[in-house]
Structures are given as C-alpha cells and as structure tokens.
N, CA, C and O atoms as a GROMACS GRO file, in nm:
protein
  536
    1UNK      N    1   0.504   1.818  -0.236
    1UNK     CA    2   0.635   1.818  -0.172
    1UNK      C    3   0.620   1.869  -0.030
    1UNK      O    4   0.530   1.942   0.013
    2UNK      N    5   0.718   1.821   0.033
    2UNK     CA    6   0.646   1.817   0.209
    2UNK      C    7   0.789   1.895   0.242
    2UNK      O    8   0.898   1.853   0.204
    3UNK      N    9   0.769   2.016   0.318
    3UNK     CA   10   0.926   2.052   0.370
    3UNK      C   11   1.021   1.954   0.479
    3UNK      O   12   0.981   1.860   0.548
    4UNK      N   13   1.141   2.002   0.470
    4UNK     CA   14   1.207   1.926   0.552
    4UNK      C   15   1.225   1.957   0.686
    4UNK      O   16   1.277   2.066   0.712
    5UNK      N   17   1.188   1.872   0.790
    5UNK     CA   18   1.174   1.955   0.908
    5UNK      C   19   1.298   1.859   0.966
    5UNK      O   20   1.336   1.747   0.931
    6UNK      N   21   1.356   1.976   1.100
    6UNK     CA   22   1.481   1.915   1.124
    6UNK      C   23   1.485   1.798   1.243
    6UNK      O   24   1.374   1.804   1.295
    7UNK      N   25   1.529   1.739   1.280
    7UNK     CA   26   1.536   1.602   1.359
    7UNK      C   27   1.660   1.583   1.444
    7UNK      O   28   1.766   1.632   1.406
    8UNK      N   29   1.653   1.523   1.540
    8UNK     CA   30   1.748   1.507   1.632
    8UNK      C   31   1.849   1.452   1.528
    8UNK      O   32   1.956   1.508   1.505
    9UNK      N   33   1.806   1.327   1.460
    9UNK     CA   34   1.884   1.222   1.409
    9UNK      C   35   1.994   1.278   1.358
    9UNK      O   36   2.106   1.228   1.351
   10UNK      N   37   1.941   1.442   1.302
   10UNK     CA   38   2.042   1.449   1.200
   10UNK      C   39   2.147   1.538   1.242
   10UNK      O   40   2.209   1.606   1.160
   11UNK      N   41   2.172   1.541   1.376
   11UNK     CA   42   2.275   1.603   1.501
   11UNK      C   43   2.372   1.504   1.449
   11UNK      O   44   2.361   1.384   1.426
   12UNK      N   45   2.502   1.615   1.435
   12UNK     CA   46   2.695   1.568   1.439
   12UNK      C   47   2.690   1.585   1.552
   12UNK      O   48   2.798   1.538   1.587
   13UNK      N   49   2.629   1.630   1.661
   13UNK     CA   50   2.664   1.724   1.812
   13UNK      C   51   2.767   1.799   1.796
   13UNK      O   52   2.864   1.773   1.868
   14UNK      N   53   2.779   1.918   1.695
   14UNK     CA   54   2.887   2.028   1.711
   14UNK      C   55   2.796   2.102   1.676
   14UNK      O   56   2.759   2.078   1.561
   15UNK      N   57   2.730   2.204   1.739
   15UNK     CA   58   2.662   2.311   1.768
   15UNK      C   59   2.689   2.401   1.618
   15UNK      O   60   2.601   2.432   1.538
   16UNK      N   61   2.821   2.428   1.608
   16UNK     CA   62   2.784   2.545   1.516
   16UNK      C   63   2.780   2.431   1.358
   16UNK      O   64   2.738   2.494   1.261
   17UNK      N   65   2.803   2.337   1.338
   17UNK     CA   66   2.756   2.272   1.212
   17UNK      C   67   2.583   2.207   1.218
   17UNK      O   68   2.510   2.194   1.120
   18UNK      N   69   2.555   2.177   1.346
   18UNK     CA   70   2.398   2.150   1.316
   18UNK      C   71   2.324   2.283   1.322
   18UNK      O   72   2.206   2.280   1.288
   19UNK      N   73   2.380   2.408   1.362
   19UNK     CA   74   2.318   2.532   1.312
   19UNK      C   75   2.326   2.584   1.158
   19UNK      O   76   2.258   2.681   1.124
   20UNK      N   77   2.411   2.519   1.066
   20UNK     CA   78   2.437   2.535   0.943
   20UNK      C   79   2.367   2.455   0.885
   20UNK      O   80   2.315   2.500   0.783
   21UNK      N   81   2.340   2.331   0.916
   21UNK     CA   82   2.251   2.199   0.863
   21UNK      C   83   2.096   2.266   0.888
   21UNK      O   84   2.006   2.251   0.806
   22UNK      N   85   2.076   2.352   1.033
   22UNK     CA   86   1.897   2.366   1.020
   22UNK      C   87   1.954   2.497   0.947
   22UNK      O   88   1.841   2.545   0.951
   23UNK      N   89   2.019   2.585   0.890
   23UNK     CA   90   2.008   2.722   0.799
   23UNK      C   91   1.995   2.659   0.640
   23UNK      O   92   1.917   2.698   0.553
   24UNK      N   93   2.073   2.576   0.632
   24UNK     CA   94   2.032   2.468   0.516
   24UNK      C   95   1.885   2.409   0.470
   24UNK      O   96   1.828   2.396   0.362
   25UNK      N   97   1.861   2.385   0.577
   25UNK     CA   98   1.733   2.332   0.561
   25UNK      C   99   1.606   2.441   0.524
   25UNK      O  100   1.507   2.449   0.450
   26UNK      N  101   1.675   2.517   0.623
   26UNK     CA  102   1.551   2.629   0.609
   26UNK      C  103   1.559   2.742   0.430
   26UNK      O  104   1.476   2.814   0.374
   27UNK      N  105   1.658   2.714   0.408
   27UNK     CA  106   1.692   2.805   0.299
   27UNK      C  107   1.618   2.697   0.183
   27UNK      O  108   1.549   2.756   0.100
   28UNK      N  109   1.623   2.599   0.173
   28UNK     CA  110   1.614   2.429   0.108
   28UNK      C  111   1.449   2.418   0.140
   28UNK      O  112   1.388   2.317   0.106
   29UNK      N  113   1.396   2.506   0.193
   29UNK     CA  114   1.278   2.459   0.215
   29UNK      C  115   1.199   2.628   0.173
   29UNK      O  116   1.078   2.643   0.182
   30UNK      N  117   1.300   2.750   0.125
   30UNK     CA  118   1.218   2.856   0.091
   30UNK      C  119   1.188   2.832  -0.066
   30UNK      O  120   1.125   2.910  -0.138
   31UNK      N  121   1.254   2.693  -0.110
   31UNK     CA  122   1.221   2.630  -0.243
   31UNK      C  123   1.063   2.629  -0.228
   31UNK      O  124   0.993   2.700  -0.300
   32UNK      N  125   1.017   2.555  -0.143
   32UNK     CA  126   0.878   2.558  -0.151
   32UNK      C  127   0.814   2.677  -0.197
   32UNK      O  128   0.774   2.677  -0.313
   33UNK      N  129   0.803   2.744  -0.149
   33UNK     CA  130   0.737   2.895  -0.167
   33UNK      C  131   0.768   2.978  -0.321
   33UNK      O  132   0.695   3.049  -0.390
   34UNK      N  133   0.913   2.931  -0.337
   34UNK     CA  134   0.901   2.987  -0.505
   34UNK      C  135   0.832   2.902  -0.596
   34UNK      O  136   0.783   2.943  -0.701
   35UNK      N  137   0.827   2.781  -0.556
   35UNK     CA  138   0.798   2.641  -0.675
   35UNK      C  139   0.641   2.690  -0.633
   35UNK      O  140   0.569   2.656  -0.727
   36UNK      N  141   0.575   2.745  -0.547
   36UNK     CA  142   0.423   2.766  -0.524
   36UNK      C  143   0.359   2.875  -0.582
   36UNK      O  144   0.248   2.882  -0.637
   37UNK      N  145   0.481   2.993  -0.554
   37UNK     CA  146   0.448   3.168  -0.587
   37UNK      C  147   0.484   3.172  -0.724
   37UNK      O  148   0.386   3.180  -0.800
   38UNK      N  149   0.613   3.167  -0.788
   38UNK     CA  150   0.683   3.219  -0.869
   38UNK      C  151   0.726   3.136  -0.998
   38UNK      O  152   0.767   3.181  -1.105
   39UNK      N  153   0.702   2.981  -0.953
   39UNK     CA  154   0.764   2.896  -1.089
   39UNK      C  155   0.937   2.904  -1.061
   39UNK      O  156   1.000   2.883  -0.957
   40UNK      N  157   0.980   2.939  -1.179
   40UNK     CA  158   1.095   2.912  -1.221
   40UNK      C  159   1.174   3.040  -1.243
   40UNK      O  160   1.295   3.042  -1.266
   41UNK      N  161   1.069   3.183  -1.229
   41UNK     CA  162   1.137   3.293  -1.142
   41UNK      C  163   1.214   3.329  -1.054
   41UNK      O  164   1.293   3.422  -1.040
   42UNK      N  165   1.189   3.263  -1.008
   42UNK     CA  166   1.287   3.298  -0.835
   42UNK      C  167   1.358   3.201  -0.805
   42UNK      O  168   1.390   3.185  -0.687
   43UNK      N  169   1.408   3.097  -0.922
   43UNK     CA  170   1.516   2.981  -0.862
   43UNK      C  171   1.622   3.038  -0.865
   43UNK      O  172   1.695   3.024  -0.768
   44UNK      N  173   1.669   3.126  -0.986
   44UNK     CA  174   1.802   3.154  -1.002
   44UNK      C  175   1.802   3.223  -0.922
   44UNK      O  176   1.917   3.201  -0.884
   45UNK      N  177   1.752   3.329  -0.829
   45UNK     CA  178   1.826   3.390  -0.698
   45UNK      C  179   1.810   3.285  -0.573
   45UNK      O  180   1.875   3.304  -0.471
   46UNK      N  181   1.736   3.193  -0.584
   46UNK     CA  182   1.766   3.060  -0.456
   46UNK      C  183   1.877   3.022  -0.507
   46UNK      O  184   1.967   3.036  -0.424
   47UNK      N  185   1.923   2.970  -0.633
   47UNK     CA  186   2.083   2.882  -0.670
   47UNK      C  187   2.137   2.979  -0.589
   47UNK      O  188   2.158   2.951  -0.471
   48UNK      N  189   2.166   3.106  -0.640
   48UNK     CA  190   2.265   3.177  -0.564
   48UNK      C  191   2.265   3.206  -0.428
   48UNK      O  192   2.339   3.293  -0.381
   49UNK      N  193   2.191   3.142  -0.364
   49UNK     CA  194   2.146   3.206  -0.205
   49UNK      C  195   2.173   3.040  -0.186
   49UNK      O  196   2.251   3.039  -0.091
   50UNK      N  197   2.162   2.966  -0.207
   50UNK     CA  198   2.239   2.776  -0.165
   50UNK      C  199   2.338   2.770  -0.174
   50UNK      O  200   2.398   2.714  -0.082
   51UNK      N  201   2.445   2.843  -0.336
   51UNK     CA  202   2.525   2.841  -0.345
   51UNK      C  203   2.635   2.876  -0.228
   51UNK      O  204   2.722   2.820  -0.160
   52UNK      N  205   2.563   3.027  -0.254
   52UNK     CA  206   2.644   3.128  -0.115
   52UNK      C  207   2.631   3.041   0.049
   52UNK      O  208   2.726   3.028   0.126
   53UNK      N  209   2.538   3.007   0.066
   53UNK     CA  210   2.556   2.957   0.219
   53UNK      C  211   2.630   2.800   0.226
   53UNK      O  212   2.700   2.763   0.321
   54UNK      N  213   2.596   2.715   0.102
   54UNK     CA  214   2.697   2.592   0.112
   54UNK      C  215   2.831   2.586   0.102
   54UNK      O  216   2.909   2.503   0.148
   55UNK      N  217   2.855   2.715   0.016
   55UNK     CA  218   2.991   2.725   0.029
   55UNK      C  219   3.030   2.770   0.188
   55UNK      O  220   3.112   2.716   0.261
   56UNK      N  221   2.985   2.832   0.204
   56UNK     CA  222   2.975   2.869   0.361
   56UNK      C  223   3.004   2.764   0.477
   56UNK      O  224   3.079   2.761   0.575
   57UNK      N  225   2.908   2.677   0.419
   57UNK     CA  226   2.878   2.558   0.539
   57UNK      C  227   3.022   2.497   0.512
   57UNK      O  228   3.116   2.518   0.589
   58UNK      N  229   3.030   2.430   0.413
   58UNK     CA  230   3.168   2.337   0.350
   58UNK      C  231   3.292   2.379   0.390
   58UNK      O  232   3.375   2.320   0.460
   59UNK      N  233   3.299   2.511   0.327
   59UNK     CA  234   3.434   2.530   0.414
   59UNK      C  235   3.424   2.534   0.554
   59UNK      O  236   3.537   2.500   0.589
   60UNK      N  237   3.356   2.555   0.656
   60UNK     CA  238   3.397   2.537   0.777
   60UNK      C  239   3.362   2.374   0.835
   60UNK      O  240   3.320   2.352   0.948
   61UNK      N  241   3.380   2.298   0.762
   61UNK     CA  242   3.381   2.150   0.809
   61UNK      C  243   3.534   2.136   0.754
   61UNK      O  244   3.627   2.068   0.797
   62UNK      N  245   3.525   2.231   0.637
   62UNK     CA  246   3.672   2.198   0.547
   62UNK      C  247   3.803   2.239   0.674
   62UNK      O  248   3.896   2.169   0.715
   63UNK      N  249   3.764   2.385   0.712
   63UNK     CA  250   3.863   2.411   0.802
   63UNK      C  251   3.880   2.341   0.907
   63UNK      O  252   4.000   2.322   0.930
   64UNK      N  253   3.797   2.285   0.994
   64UNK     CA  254   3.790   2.152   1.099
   64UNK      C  255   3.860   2.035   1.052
   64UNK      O  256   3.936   1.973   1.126
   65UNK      N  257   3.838   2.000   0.933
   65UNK     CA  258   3.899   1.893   0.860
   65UNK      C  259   4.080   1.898   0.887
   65UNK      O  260   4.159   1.838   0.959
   66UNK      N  261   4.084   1.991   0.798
   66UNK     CA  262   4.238   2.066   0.797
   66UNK      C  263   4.314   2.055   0.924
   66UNK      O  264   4.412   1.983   0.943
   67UNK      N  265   4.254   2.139   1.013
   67UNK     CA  266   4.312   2.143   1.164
   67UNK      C  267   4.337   2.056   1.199
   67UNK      O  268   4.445   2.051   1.259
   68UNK      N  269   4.238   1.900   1.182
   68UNK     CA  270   4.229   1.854   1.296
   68UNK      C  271   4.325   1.697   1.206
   68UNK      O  272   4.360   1.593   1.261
   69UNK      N  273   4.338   1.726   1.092
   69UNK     CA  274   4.395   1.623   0.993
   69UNK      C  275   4.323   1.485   0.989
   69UNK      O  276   4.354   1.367   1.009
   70UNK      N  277   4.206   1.558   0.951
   70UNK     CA  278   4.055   1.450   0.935
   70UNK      C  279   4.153   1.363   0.784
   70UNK      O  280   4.216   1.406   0.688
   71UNK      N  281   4.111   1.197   0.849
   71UNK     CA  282   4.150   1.137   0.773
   71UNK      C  283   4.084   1.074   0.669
   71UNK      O  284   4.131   0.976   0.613
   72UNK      N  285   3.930   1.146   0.627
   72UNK     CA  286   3.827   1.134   0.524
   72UNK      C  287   3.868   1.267   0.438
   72UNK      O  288   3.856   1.271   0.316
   73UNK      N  289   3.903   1.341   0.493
   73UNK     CA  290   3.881   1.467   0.392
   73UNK      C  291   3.879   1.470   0.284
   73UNK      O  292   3.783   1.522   0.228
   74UNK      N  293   3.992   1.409   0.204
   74UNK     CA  294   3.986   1.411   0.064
   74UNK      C  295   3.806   1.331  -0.010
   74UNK      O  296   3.741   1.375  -0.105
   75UNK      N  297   3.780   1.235   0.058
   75UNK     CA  298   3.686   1.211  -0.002
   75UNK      C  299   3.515   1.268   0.069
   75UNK      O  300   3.409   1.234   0.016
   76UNK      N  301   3.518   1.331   0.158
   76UNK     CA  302   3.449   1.413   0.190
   76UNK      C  303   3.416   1.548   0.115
   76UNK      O  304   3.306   1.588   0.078
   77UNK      N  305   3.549   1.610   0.103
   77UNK     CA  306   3.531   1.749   0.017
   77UNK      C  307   3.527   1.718  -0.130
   77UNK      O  308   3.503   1.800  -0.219
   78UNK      N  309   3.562   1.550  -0.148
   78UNK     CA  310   3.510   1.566  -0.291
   78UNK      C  311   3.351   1.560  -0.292
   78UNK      O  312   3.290   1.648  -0.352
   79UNK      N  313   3.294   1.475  -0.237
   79UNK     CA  314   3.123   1.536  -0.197
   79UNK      C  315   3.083   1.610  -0.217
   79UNK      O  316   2.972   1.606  -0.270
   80UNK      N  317   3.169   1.779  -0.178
   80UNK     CA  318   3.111   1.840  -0.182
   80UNK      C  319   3.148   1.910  -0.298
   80UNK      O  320   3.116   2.029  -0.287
   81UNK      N  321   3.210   1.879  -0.420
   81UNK     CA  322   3.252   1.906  -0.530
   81UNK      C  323   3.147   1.853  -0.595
   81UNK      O  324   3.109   1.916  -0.693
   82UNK      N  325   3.091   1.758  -0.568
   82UNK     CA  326   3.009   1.684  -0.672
   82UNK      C  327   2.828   1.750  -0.635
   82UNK      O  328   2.731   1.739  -0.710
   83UNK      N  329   2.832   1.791  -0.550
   83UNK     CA  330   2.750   1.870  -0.526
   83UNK      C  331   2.711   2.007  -0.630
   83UNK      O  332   2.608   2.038  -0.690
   84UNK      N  333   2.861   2.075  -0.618
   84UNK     CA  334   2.839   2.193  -0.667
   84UNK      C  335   2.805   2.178  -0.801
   84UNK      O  336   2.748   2.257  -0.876
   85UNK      N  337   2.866   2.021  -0.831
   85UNK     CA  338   2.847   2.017  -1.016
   85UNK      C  339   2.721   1.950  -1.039
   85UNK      O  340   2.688   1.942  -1.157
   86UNK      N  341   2.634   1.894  -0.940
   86UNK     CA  342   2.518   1.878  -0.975
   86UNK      C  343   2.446   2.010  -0.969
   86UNK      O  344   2.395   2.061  -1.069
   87UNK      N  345   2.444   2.051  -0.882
   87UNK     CA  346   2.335   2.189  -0.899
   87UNK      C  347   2.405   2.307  -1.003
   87UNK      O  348   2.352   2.417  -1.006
   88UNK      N  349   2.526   2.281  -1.087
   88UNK     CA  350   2.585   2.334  -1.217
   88UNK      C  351   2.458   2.264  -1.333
   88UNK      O  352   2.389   2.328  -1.412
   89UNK      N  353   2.458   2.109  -1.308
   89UNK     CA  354   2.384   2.032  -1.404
   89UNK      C  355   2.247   2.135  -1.402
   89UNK      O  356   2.204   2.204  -1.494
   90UNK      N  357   2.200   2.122  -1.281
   90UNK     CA  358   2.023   2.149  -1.285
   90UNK      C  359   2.011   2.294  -1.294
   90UNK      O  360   1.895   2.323  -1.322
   91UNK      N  361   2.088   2.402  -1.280
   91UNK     CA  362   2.113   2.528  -1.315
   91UNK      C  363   2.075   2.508  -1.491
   91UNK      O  364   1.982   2.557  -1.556
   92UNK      N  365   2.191   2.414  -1.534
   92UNK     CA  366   2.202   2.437  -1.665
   92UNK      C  367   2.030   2.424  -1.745
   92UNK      O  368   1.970   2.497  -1.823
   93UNK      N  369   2.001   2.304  -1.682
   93UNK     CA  370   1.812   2.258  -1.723
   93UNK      C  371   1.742   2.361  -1.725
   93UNK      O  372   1.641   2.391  -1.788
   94UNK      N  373   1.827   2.434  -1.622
   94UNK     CA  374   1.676   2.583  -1.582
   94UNK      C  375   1.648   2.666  -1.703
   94UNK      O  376   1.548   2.690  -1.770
   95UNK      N  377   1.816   2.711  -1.709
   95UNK     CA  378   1.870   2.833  -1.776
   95UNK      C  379   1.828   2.778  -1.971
   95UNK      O  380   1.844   2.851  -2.068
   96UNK      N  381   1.782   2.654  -1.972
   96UNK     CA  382   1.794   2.600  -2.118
   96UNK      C  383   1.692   2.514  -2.145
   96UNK      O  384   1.682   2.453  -2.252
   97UNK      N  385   1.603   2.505  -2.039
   97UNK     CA  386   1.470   2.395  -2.065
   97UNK      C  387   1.359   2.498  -1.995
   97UNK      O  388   1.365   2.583  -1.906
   98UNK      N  389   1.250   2.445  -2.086
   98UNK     CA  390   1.076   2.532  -1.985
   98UNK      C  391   1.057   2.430  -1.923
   98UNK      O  392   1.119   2.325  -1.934
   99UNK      N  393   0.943   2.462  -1.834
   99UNK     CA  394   0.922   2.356  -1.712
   99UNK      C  395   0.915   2.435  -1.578
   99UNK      O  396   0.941   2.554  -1.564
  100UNK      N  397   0.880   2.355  -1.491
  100UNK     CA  398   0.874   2.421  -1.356
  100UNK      C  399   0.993   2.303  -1.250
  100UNK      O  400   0.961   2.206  -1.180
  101UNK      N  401   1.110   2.351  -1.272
  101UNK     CA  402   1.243   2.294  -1.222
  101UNK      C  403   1.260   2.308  -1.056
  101UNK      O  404   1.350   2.255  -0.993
  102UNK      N  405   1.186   2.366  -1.016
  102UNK     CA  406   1.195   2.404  -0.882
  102UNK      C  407   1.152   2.276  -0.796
  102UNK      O  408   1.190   2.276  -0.679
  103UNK      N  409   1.063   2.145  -0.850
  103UNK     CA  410   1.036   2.031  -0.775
  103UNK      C  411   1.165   1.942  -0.794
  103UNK      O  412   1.193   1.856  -0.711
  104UNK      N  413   1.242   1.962  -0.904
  104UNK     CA  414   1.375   1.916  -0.937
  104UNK      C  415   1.464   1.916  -0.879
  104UNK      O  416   1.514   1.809  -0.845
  105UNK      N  417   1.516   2.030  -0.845
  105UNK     CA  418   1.611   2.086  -0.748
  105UNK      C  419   1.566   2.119  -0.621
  105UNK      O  420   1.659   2.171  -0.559
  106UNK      N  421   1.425   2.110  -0.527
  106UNK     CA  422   1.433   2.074  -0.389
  106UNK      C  423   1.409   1.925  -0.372
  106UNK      O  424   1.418   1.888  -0.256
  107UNK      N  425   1.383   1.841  -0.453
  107UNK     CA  426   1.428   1.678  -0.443
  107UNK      C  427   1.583   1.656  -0.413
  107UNK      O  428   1.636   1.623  -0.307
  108UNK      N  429   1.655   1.692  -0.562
  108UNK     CA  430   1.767   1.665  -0.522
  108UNK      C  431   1.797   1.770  -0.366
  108UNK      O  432   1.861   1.692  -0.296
  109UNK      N  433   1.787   1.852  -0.315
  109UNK     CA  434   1.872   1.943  -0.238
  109UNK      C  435   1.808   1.839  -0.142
  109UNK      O  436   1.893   1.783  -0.073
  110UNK      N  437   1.673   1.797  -0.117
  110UNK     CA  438   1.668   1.769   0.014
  110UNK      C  439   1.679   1.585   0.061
  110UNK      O  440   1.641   1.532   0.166
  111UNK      N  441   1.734   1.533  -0.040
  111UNK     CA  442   1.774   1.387  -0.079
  111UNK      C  443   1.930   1.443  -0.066
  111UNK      O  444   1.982   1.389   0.032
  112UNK      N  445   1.984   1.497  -0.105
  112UNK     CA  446   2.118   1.521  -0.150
  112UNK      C  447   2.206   1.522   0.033
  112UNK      O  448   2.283   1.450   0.096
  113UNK      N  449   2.128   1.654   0.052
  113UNK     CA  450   2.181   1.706   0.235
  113UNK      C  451   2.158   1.624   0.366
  113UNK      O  452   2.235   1.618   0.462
  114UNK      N  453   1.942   1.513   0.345
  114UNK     CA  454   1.960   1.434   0.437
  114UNK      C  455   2.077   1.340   0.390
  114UNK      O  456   2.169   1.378   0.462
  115UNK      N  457   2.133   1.226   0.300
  115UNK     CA  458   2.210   1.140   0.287
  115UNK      C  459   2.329   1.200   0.306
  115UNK      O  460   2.413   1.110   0.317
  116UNK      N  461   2.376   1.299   0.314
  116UNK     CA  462   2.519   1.374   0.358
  116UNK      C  463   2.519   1.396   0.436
  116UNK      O  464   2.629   1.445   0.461
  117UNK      N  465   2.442   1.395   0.543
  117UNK     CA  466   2.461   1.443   0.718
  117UNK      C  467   2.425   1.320   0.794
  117UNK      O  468   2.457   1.308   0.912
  118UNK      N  469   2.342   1.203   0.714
  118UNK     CA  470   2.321   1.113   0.804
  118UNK      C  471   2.427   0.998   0.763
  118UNK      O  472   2.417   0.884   0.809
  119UNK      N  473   2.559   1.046   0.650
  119UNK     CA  474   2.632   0.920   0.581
  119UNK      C  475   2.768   0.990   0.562
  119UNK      O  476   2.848   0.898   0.546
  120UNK      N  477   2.818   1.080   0.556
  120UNK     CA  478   2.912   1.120   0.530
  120UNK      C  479   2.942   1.191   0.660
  120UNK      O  480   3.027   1.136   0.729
  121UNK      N  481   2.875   1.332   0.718
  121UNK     CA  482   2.876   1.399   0.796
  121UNK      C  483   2.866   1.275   0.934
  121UNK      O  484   2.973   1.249   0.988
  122UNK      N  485   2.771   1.222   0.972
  122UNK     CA  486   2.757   1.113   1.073
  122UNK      C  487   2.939   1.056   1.130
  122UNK      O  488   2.987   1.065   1.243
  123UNK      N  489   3.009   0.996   0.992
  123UNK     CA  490   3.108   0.973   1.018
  123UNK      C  491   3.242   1.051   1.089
  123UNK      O  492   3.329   0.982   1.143
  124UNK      N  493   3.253   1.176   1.087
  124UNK     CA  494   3.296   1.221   1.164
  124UNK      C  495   3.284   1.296   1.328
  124UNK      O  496   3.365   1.347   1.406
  125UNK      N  497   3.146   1.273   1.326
  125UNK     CA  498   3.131   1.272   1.481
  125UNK      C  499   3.220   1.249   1.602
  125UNK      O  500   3.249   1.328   1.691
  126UNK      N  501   3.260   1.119   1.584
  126UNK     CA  502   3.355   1.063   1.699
  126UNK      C  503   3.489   1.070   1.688
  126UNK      O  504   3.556   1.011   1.772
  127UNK      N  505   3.546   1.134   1.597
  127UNK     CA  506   3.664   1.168   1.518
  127UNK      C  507   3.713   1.364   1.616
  127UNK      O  508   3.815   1.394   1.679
  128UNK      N  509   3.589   1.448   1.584
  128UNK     CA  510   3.575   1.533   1.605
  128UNK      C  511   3.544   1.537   1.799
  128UNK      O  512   3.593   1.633   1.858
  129UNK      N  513   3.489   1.464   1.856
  129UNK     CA  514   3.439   1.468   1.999
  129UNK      C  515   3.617   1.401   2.029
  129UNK      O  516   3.678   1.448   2.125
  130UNK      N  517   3.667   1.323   1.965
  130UNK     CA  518   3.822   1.313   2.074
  130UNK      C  519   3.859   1.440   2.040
  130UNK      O  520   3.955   1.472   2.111
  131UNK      N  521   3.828   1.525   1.967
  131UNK     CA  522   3.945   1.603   1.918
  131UNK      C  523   3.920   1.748   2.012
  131UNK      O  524   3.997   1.843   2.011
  132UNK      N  525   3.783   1.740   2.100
  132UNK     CA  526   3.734   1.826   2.161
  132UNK      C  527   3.626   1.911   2.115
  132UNK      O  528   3.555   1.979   2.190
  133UNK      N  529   3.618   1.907   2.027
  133UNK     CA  530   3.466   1.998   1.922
  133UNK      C  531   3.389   1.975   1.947
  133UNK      O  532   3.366   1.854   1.939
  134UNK      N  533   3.304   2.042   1.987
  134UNK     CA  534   3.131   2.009   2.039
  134UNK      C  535   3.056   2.178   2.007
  134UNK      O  536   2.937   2.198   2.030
   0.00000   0.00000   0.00000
C-alpha cells in the first residue's frame, strides 16, 4: 500500500478546506504505520481520530453549504452520511472478525476521499468562487 500524497488536482481553491483535505490525508495515511507496527491494535483509536476530524471537515463545508444556500447540499451531506455508515460497516468487521483490517479501511478511506474531492467536492468550486470564498 503506497501513501497518499497530496496533488494540486485535488485543490477546491478554498484554502481552509484543502487544508482539511491534506489533514485528511495525512491522518489516512498514519493507517500505514499501524497496519505495519501494530495490526489491528491501533485501528480503533485511528476510527476515532477519522471519525473526530471528518466530522470536523464536513461540517464546515456543511456550514458554507448552509450560508451560501448550496444547491447540492442535500445530496452532498448525504455522502457524507454514507460515509460514516461505511466506516460503522468496517468498524463492525474489526470489532467481530480476526484479520489484519487495517489494508481494508485505508483502501476504502483513500478511494473513498480521492473520489469525493475530485467528484463531489470539485463541483462546488465555482459555486463557492461567485460567492467570494477562496
């Protein structure tokens, strides 16, 4: 598994959300190091350390959304609902299957976040630049 390193491409150009996208990444990529050191030890305090900062990230696209009466939102923040209930799913595998789950869940996280910033997130770019956000 190769970490995810960050890329122009994957610029909204609003400064404080592509600083949440590379804290994402970087948190999404300390997967490596447990799936190397620890196994299946140290995922359940990464769930909770993805958990905690995506919720993080989400709502402040959510609050931009809101303000600015983004006309995706509803199906944007469901995205990110379906998110939380996949990594509910692969939590559940952890907590109830042996195995080393940690190549599991940085596939999905890092398949999951590039196709959401270069397909979902992408789309509001130009939505957000009339609206003045950068």
């Amino acid at each position: 598994m190769k970490p995810i390193v960050w890329n122009e491409i994957y610029s909204v150009n609003i400064e404080e959300i592509d600083n949440q996208h590379k804290e994402l990444i970087q948190i999404i990529n300390e997967l490596l190091q447990t799936n190397h050191k620890k196994r299946n030890s140290g995922v359940s305090e990464f769930l909770k350390k993805i958990r905690n900062y995506a919720t993080t990230h989400f709502s402040t696209e959510e609050i931009y959304f809101r303000k600015f009466d983004y006309p995706f939102m509803k199906s944007h923040i469901e995205e990110h609902q379906k998110f939380f209930e996949e990594l509910r799913r692969i939590e559940f595998r952890i907590q109830n299957e042996f195995g080393n789950h940690s190549q599991i869940l940085f596939e999905f996280l890092k398949d999951w976040l590039i196709k959401h910033i270069l397909g979902t997130d992408k789309v509001y770019i130009s939505f957000f630049k009339e609206k003045g956000l950068n």
